[in-house]
N, C-alpha and C positions, 0 to 999 in steps of 0.2 A: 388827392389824399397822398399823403409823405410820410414815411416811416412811423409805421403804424403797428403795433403788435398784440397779437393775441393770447396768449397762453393760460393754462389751466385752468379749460370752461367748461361745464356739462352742460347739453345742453336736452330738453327733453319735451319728448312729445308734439314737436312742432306739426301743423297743421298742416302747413307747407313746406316750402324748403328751410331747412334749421338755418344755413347759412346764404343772403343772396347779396351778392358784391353785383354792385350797377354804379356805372360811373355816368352821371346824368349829364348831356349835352358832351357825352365824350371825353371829358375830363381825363387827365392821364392819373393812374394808381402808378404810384412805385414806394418799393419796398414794404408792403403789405407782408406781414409775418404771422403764418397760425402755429403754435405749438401747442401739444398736450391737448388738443379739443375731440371730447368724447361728444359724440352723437347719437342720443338713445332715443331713434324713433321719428321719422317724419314722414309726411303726407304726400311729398315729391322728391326731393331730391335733398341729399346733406347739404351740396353745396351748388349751387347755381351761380349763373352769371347773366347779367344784361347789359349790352353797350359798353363793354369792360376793356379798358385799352389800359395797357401796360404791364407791371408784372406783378407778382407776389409770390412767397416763396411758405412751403409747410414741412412741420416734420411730426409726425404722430400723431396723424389726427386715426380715429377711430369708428367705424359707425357699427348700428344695430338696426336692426329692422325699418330699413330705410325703404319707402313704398316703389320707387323708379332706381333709378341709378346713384350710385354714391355720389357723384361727381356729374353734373351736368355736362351738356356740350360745353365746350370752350371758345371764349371767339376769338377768330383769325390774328386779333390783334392785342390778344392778353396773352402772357407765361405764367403757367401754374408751375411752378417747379419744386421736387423737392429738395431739402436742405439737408 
């Protein structure tokens, strides 16, 4: 994935994690962008990751009654950073 952006999403009720970034067979993610993303409600986590190699970059994201943690573990070889 290459320069990819998110901005002004609601997103509601998810079951599981509202948002989950997996980069399949290790793929490298760069420049991944979320802005404005409201989180109303999920069953795990806002945001999770699997196999996530490279970076992506947020600014405003929001949650609400999110059941685990806002932000999953990250792995060793992704940057969440913010912008």
């Amino acid at each position: 994935m290459l320069n990819i952006k998110f901005s002004n999403i609601d997103i509601y009720n998810s079951r599981c994690d509202a948002v989950f970034i997996d980069a399949a067979n290790q793929k490298m993610i760069e420049n991944l962008y979320f802005e404005n993303i409201r989180i109303h409600g999920a069953g795990r986590y806002g945001i999770s990751f699997n196999n996530a190699v490279g970076e992506a970059f947020y600014r405003n994201i929001r949650f609400e009654n999110i059941e685990d943690d806002d932000v999953g573990p990250i792995p060793r070889w992704f940057k969440f950073t913010p912008n």
